[in-house]
C-alpha positions in Angstrom: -17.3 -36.2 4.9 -21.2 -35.9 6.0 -23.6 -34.4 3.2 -25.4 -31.6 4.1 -28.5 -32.2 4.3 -30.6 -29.4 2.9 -33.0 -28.4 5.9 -29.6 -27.4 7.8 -27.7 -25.6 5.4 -26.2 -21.8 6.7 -28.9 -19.4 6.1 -27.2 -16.7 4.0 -24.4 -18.5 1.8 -24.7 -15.2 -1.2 -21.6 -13.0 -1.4 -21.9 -9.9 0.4 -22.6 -6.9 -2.1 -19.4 -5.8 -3.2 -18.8 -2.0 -1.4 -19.7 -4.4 1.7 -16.8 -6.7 0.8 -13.9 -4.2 0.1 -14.3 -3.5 3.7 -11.2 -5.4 4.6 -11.0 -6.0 8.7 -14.4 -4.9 9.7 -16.4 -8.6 10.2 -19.8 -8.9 9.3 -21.2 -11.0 12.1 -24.2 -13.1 10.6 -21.6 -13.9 7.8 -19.3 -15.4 10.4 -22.2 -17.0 12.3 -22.9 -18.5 9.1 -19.9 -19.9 8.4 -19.4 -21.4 11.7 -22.6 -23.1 11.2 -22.0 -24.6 7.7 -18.6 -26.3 9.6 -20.5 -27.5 12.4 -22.8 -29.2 10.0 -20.6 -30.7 7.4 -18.8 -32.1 10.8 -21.3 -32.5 12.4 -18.2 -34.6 15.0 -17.0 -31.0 16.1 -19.7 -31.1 18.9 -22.7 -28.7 19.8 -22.4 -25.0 17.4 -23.8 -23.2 19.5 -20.5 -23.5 22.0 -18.0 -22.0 18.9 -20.7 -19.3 18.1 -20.3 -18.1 21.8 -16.7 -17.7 21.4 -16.9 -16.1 18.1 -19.4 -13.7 19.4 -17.4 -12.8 22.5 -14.1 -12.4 20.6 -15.8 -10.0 18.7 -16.7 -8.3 21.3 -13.4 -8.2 22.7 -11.0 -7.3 19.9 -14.0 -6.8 16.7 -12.5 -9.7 15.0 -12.0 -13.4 15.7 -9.4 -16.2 15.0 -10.2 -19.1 12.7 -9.3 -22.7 14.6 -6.8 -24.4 12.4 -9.9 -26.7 11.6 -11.8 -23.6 10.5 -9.0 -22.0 8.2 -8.9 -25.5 6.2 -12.7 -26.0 5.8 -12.8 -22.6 4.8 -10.1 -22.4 2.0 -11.2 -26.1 0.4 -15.0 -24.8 0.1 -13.7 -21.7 -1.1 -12.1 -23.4 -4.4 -15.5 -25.5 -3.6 -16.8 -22.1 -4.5 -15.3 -20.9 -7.5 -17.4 -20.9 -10.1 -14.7 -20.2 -13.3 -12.6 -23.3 -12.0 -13.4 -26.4 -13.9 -11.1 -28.4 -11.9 -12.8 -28.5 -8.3 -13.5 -32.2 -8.0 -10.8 -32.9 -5.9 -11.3 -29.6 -3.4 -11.0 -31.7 -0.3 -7.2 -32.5 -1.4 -6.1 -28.8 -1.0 -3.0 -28.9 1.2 -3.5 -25.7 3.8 -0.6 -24.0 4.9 -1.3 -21.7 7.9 1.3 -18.9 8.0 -1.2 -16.4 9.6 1.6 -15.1 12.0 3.6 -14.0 8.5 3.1 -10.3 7.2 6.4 -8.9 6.5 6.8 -8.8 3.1 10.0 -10.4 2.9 9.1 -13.6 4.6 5.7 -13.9 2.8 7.9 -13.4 -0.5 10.2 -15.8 0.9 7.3 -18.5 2.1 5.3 -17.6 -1.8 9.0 -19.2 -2.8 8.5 -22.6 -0.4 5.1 -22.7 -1.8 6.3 -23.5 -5.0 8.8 -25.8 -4.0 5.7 -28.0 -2.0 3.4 -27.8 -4.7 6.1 -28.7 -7.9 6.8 -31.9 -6.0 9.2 -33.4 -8.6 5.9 -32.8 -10.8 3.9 -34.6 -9.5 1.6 -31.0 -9.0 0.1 -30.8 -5.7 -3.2 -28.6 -5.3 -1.5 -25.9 -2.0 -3.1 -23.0 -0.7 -0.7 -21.0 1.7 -2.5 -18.4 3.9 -0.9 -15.2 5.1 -2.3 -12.8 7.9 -5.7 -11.7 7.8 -6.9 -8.2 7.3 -8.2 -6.8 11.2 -9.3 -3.9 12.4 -6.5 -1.2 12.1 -3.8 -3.6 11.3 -2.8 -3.8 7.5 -2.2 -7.3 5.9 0.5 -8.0 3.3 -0.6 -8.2 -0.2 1.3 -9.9 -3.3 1.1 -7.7 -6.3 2.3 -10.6 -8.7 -0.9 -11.5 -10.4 0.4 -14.9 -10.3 3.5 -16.6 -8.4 5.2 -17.2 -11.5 5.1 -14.5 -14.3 7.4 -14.0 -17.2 8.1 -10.5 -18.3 7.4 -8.2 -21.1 9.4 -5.6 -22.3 8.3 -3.2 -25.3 10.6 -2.4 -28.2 10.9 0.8 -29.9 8.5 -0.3 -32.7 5.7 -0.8 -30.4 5.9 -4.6 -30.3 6.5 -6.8 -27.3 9.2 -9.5 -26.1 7.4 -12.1 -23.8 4.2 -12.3 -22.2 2.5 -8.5 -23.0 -0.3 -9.5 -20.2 2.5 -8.8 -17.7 3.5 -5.0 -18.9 2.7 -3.2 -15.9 3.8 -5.2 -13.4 6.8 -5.5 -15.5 7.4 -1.8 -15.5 6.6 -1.6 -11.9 9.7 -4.2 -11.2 11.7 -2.0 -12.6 11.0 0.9 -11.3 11.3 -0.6 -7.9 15.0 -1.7 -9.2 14.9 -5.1 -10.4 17.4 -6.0 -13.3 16.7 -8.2 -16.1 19.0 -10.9 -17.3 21.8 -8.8 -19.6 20.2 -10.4 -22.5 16.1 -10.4 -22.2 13.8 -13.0 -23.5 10.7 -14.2 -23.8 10.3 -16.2 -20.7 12.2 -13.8 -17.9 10.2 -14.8 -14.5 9.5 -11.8 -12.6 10.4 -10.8 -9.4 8.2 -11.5 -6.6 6.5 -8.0 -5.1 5.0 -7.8 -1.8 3.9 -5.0 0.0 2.1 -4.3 3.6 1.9 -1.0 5.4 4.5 -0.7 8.3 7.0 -2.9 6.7 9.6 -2.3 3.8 7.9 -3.4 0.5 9.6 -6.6 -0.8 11.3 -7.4 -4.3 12.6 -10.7 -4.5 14.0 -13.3 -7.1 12.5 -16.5 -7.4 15.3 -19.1 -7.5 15.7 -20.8 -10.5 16.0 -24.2 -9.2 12.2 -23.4 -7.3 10.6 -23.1 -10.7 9.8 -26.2 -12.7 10.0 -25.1 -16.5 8.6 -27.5 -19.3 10.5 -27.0 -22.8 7.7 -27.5 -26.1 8.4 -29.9 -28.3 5.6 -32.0 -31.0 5.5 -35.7 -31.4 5.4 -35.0 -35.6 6.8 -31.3 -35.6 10.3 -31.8 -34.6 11.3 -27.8 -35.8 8.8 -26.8 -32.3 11.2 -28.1 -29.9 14.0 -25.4 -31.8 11.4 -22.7 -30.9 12.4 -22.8 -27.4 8.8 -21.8 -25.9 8.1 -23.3 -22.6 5.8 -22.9 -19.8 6.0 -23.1 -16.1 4.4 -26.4 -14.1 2.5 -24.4 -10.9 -0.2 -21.9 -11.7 -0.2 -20.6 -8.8 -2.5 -17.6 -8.2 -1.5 -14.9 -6.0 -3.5 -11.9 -6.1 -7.0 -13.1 -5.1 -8.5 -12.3 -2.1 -9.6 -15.4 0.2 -12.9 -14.1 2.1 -14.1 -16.8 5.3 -16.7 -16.2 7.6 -16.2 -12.8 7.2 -12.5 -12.4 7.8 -10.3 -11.3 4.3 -6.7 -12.7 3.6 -5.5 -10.7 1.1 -2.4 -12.7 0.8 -3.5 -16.6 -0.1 -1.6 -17.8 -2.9 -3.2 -21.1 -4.6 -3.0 -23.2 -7.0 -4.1 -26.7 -8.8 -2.8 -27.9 -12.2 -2.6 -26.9 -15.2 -5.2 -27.9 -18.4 -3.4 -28.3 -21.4 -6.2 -25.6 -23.1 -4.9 -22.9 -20.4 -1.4 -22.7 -22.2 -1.9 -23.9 -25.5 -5.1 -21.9 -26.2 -5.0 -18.9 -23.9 -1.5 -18.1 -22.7 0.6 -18.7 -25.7 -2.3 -18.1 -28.1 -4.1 -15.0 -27.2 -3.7 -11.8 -29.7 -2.1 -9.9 -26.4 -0.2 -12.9 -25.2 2.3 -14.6 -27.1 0.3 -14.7 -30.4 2.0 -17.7 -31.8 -0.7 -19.0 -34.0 0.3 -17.1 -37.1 4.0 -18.3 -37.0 3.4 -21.5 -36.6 0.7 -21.5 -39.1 3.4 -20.6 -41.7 6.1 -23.2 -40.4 3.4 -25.8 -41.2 2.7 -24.1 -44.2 -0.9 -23.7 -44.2 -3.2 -21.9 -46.2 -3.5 -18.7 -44.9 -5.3 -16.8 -47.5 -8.3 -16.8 -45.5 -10.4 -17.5 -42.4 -12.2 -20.0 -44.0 -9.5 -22.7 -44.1 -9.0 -22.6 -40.7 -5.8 -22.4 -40.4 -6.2 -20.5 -37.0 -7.9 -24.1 -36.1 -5.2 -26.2 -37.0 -1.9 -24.3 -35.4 -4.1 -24.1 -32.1 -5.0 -28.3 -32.0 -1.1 -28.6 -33.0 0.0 -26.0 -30.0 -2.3 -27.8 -27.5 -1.2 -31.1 -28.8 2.4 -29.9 -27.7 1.5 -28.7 -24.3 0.3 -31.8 -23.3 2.6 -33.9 -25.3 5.7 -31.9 -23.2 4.3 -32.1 -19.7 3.7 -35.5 -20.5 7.5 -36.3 -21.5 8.2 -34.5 -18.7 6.5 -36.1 -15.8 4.6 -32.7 -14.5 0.9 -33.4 -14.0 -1.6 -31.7 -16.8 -5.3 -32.6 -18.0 -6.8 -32.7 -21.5 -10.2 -30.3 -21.5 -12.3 -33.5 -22.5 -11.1 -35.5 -19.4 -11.1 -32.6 -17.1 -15.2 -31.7 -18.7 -16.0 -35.2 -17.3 -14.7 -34.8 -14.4 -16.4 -31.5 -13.3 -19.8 -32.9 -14.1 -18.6 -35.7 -11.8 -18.1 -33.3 -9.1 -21.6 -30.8 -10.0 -23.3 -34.8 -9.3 -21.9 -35.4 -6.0 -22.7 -31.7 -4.8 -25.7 -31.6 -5.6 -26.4 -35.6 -4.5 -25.0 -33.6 -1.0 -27.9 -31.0 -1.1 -25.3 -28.4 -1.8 -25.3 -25.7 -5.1 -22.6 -25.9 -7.3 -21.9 -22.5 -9.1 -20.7 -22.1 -12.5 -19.7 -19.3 -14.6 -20.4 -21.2 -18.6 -18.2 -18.6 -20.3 -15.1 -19.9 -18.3 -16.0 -23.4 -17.8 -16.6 -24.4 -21.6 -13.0 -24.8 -22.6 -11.9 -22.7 -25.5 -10.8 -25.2 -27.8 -13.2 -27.6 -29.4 -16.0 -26.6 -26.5 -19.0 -28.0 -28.1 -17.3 -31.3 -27.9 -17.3 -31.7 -24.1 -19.6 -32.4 -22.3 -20.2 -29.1 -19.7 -21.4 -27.3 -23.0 -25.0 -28.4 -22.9 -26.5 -27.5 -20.0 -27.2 -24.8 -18.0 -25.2 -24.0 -14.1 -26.7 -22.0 -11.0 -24.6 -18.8 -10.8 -24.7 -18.0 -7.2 -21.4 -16.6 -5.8 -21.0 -18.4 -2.7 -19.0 -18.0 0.2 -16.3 -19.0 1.4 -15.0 -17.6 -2.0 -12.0 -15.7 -3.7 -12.1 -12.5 -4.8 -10.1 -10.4 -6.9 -8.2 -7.3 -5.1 -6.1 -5.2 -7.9 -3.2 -4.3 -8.4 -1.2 -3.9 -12.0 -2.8 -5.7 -13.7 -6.3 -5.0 -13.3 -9.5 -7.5 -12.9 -10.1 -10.8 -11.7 -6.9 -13.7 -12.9 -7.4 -16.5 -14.5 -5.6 -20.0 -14.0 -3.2 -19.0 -16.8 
């Protein structure tokens, strides 16, 4: 790939202000003009720009949208995780596998494709970073939308004392597959995957199963804590991300489920960790008998290193790819080097790239990041749960 070099670079590369984003099918033309040039000079082999921005412009014209070129769709989804200023992980954007399913808006056959998606990005663990692309939003034609926040959730169901069995995050969407008639396992745990749900406007909304067989599960277990492995917590391999929006050159797929790999911190500090996740820090505090009398011996400190240390000690004995937060803060000041040795910004949210477990120890927590948002970019578009999803 040809650096940019800086006298060349797209003139307005900001996000659009966000009342002029939600506008899902109407194109905002310098933003695709834009686009079109930031291709032509990254390749700068794709021949003369001003040929393609004809086109554009006269399919506009025409129909008041335009098709991405297969070419197009790719660049645009690799600099969009290029883009994303809360992943740490983005060093190896170019390796993005882009499947183009734009011809796909029934719900059932983007439910059914979200299902293949996992299948090509598990590969026997061996995680591959895979973005698949459903059709974009146009002008009076609605586009399919996944309402799973990620590909893979697990369930939550609240007792009649107010607590929670299995991941609380996931409440609403769990009460909304139910109410659209999906049935739980007779006997409910803590790690029930949901159903997918996909909707689009025109079509029958879709509630499917994920087959068991298309989700890669990794069983905890500690290298000095054999009583973990009893536990029976586990996690899934794929964090795949479903609910984003995927804005390029001013076209919006609502429907563009990605995903990279898992770090460790992600599960052992977030997902299984949080207060109103799975909150396991306090049991396992007491099953390695700590002092819990107080903050101040840090026994919070000390079950969370242990959890982490199981997370990545599991997907390890299991063969599924994962990265430590220490390797994985190298690696991102690797890629903030070569972006800006290309002339190019490289934005970066600090609250969500400092890793929340021992963050003062990595490298990415002393220094400073340009906070542009970009485009070609992801952006979050509702649904139960509400906000923008992490990796988790």
């Amino acid at each position: 790939m040809t650096p940019v070099p800086t006298d060349v670079m797209p003139r307005s590369l900001t996000a659009l202000p966000p009342a002029q984003v939600e506008k899902l099918g109407e194109i905002d033309i310098p933003e695709a003009e834009d686009f079109v040039r930031q291709h032509h000079a990254e390749y700068p082999d794709l021949g003369p720009v001003e040929a393609r921005l004809a086109e554009v412009h006269a399919e506009i014209a025409a129909t008041g949208t335009y098709r991405h070129t297969a070419a197009e769709l790719a660049f645009g989804a690799r600099v969009a995780w290029r883009n994303s200023s809360r992943c740490i992980g983005r060093l190896y954007w170019r390796s993005l596998k882009v499947r183009d399913l734009r011809e796909v808006s029934s719900p059932a056959r983007v439910a059914a494709e979200c299902v293949e998606h996992l299948r090509v990005a598990t590969n026997k663990g061996k995680i591959r970073p895979v973005i698949t692309v459903f059709a974009p939003a146009e002008p009076g034609v609605d586009a399919p939308r996944i309402l799973n926040e990620q590909i893979v959730r697990y369930a939550a169901y609240r007792g009649p004392d107010g607590g929670v069995l299995g991941d609380a995050r996931n409440l609403a969407l769990t009460e909304l597959a139910l109410k659209r008639g999906w049935r739980p396992p007779a006997t409910r745990g803590p790690f029930d995957v949901l159903p997918l749900m996909v909707s689009c406007k025109g079509h029958e909304p879709a509630l499917v199963d994920i087959p068991a067989d298309a989700v890669l599960e990794v069983p905890l277990s500690h290298p000095e804590l054999p009583w973990l492995a009893a536990l029976g917590v586990r996690w899934h391999a794929v964090p795949a991300i479903s609910n984003m929006r995927l804005r390029i050159g001013g076209i919006d797929y609502p429907a563009a489920p990605f995903n990279g790999w898992y770090m460790g911190t992600e599960i052992g500090a977030r997902n299984l960790a949080d207060h109103d996740r799975y909150d396991l820090l306090p049991y396992l505090a007491k099953r390695m008998g700590l002092d819990m009398s107080s903050e101040a011996t840090l026994w919070r400190d000390r079950a969370l290193v242990e959890l982490n240390r199981a997370v990545l000690h599991s997907f390890g004995e299991a063969g599924v790819t994962i990265t430590d937060h220490h390797t994985e803060s190298r690696r991102f000041l690797t890629h903030l080097e070569k972006e800006e040795a290309a002339g190019r910004k490289c934005p970066a949210d600090w609250s969500w790239i400092v890793p929340p477990v021992s963050g003062g120890l990595t490298p990415v927590y002393h220094r400073y990041y340009d906070t542009d948002e970009l485009l070609p970019n992801f952006f979050p578009t509702g649904g139960p749960a509400k906000g923008c999803p992490v990796s988790q």
